[in-house]
N, C-alpha and C positions, 0 to 999 in steps of 0.2 A: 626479454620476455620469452616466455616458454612457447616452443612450435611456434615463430612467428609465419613458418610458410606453409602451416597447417593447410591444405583443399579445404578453398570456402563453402564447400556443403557441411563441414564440419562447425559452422559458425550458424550462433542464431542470432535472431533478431525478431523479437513477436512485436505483432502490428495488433489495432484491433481496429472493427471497421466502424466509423461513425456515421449515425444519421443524418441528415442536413435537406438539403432540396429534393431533395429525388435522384436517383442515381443513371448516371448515363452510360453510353457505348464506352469501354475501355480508354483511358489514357485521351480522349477527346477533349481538347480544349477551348473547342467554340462552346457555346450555352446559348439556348432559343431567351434567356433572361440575366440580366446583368447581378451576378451572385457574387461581386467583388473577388479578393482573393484571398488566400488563406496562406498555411503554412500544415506541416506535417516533420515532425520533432520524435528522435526515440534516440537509442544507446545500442551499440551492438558490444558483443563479447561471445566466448567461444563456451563450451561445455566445461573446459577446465578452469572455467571460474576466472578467466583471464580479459579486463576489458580492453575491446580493438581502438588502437589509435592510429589513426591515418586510412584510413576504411574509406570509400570511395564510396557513395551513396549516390544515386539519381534516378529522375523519372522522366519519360520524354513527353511532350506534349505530340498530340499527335492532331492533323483535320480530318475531317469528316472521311475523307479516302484512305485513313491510316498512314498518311505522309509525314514522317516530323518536322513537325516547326523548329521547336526548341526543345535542349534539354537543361533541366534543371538540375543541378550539381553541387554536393557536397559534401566536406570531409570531419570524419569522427573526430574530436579533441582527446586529449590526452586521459580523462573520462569518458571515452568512446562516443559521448554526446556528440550528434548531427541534429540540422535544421536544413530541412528544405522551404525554401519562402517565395514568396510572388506565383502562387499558383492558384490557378482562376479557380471559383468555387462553383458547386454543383458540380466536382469531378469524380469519377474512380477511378485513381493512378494503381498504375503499377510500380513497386518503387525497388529500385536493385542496388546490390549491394556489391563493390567489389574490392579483394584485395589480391594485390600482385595479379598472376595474371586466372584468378577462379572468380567467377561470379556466381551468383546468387540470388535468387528473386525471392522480397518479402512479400506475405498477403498483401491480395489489392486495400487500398486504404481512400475511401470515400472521403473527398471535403467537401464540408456545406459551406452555405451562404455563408463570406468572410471568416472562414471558421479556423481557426490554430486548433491542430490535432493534437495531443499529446500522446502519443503510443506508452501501452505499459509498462514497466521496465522488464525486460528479459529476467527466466529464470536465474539464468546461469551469473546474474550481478555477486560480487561478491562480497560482501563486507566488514572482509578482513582488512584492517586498517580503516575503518569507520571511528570518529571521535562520537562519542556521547559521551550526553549528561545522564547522570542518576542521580532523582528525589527518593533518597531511601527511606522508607517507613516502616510497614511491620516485614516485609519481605527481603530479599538479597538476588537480585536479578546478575548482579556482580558477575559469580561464579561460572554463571554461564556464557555472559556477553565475554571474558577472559576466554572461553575455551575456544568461542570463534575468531580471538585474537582481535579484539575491538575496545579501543580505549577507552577509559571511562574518566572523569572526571565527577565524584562521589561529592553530594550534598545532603546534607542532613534535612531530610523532608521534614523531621517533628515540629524544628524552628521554622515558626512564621520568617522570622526577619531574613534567615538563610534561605528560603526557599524565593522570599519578595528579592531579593537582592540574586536571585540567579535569573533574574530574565529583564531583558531579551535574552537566551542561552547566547547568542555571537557564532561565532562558527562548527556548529556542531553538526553531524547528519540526523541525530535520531535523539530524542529526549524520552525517555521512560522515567515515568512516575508511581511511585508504588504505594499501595494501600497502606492506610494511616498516617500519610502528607499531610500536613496542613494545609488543606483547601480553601477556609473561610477568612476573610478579611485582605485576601491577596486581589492585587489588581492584576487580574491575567490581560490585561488588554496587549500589553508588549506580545504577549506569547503568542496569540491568537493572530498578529500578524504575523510572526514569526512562520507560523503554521502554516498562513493563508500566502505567504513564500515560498511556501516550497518544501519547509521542516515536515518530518515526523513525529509524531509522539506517541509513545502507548504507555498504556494507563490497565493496572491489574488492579481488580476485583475493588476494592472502597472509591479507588483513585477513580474509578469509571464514573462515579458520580458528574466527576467534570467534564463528562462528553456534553453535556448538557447546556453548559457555560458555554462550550465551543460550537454546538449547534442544538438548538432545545426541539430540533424540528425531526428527528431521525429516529433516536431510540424512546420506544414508551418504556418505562421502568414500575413494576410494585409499586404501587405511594402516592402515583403520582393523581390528578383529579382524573377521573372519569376511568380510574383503576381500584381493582380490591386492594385489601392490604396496607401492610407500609413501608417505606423504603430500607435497605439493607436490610429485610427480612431472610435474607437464604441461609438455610440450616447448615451444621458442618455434616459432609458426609462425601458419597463414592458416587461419582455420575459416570454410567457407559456414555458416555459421549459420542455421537455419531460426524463422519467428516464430510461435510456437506461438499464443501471446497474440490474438485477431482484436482487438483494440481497439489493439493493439500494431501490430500490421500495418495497421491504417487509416491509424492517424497517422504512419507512414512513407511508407505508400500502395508498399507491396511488400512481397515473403512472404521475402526474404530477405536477410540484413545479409553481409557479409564483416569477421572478428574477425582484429585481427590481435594476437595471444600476441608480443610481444615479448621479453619476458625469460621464459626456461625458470625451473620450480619454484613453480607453481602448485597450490591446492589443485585436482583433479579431483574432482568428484563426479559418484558410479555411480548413485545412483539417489534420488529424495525418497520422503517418509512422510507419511501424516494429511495437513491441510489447505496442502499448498505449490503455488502457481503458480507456474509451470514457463513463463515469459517467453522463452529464447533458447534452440534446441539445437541439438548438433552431432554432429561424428563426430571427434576429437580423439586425439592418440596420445603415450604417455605412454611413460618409458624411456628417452629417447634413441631413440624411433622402433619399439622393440620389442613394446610390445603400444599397443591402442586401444581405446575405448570408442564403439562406434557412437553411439551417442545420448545424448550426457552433457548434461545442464540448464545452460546454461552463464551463463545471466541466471534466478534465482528470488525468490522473495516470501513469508514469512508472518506470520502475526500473533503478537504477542507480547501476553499481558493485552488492554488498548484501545491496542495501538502495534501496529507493523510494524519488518518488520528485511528487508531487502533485500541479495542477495548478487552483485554481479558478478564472475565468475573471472575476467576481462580489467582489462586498465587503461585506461580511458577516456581519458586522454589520448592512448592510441594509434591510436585508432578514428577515422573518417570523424567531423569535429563536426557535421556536418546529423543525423546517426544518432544522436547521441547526445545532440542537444539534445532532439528527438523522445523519444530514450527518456527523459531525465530531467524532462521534462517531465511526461508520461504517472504517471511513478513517483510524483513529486511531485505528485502530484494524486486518486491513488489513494486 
């Protein structure tokens, strides 16, 4: 492994901080109320795209005096994956991280009442050497997942029977399905646990139809009742796409993409619900030119069980490929 005795300031690890009971003094692990206990789960790895195995993780419990009680302890797997457990909730720990002999302290990370944290995955994940599956339909995602060096295993989305006969996918990281799949008559129920595991999937531009299938509670789409319009109504044309996302917009390093809608009869969606990140938007018109939606989400994200499901309205084979290595990279690593 490259620089394994890199200065661990040079290693990240993002935390993110969760809600729960109310937040107390640092690291305190008495509670004036009995909030069970929890756990706090993430991945570390370094800027060069490297994940840390054997990384030293913990957080100490501390009384009311800032005495340590106990310390809680644990080591990265060979996917950098840690879990710290048995830690009483209603806390905000401090959680540190060491290898050889540098440490390192992540953001403090809040647990609530009996709550399993799950931290976001670090940018720096890499997923080169990533297995996916591709449902290919009118697009070619191929060329690009090859340029980040991630396996593919290539299904012919048109066929029903091929597309019902690839799920459960089995061991794959990331499932991308592309517009003009066969979506109707397939029993996604395998996939949807697949998802609700742990999996990701993303789904360009027709294929987003099936976020819906997978949670009907998140994205409103054109079409649907108590919307104008009808569904896959988006014109083909050129959206300045703005980069809502600032992690998104680093790793491009500018605020805005140009999308280019090549084939008209896209799902539009007017507006997200509950926990969706809202990655790409625009001002898009739909009809044959007749009506528009100033600011439709045109790249989003949310979580399914412990998985994600990711929606792009466009087809990425049409798009600038510097753009979209960026973004699938980003995505992939989320």
């Amino acid at each position: 492994m490259r620089a394994m005795r890199r200065a661990w300031h040079d290693i990240l690890v993002t935390a993110i901080a969760a809600s729960g009971c109310g937040g107390r003094s640092l690291e305190v692990s008495s509670s004036p109320v009995d909030c069970g206990t929890g756990s706090i789960s993430g991945r570390a790895c370094d800027p060069s795209w490297e994940l840390r195995s054997d990384a030293e993780v913990y957080t100490n419990l501390l009384d009311a005096d800032g005495q340590i009680l106990e310390t809680r302890r644990a080591y990265s797997d060979k996917d950098g994956r840690w879990t710290l457990d048995d830690l009483p909730g209603c806390v905000l720990y401090s959680v540190y991280v060491a290898y050889g002999a540098d440490l390192d302290k992540i953001k403090n990370v809040h647990v609530g009442r009996s709550e399993d944290v799950v931290l976001d995955r670090p940018d720096c994940e890499d997923p080169a050497g990533w297995d996916t599956l591709v449902l290919q339909g009118n697009g070619d995602v191929v060329p690009l997942l090859e340029d980040l060096h991630v396996s593919n295993r290539v299904v012919d989305g048109k066929d029903p029977v091929a597309v019902a006969s690839a799920f459960p996918p089995g061991d794959v990281d990331a499932v991308f399905i592309e517009g003009g799949t066969a979506l109707d008559g397939i029993d996604w129920a395998p996939f949807v646990t697949w998802v609700e595991a742990g999996g990701q999937v993303l789904l360009s531009d027709q294929a987003c139809d099936l976020a819906e299938a997978l949670n009907p509670d998140v994205l409103l789409f054109l079409g649907e009742p108590d919307t104008e319009g009808e569904g896959d109504a988006g014109d083909a044309q050129g959206v300045d796409a703005a980069l809502s996302d600032a992690s998104l917009a680093s790793r491009l390093g500018k605020n805005y993409v140009l999308l280019t809608y090549d084939l008209a009869g896209w799902p539009v969606i007017q507006s997200v619900h509950g926990a969706v990140s809202v990655h790409l938007t625009g001002e898009v018109s739909w009809g044959d030119g007749s009506d528009a939606v100033p600011s439709s989400p045109l790249l989003v994200s949310f979580t399914l069980g412990q998985g994600r499901v990711v929606c792009s309205t466009y087809r990425p084979v049409a798009q600038d490929p510097h753009d979209m290595l960026g973004i699938l990279t980003l995505l992939l690593s989320e």
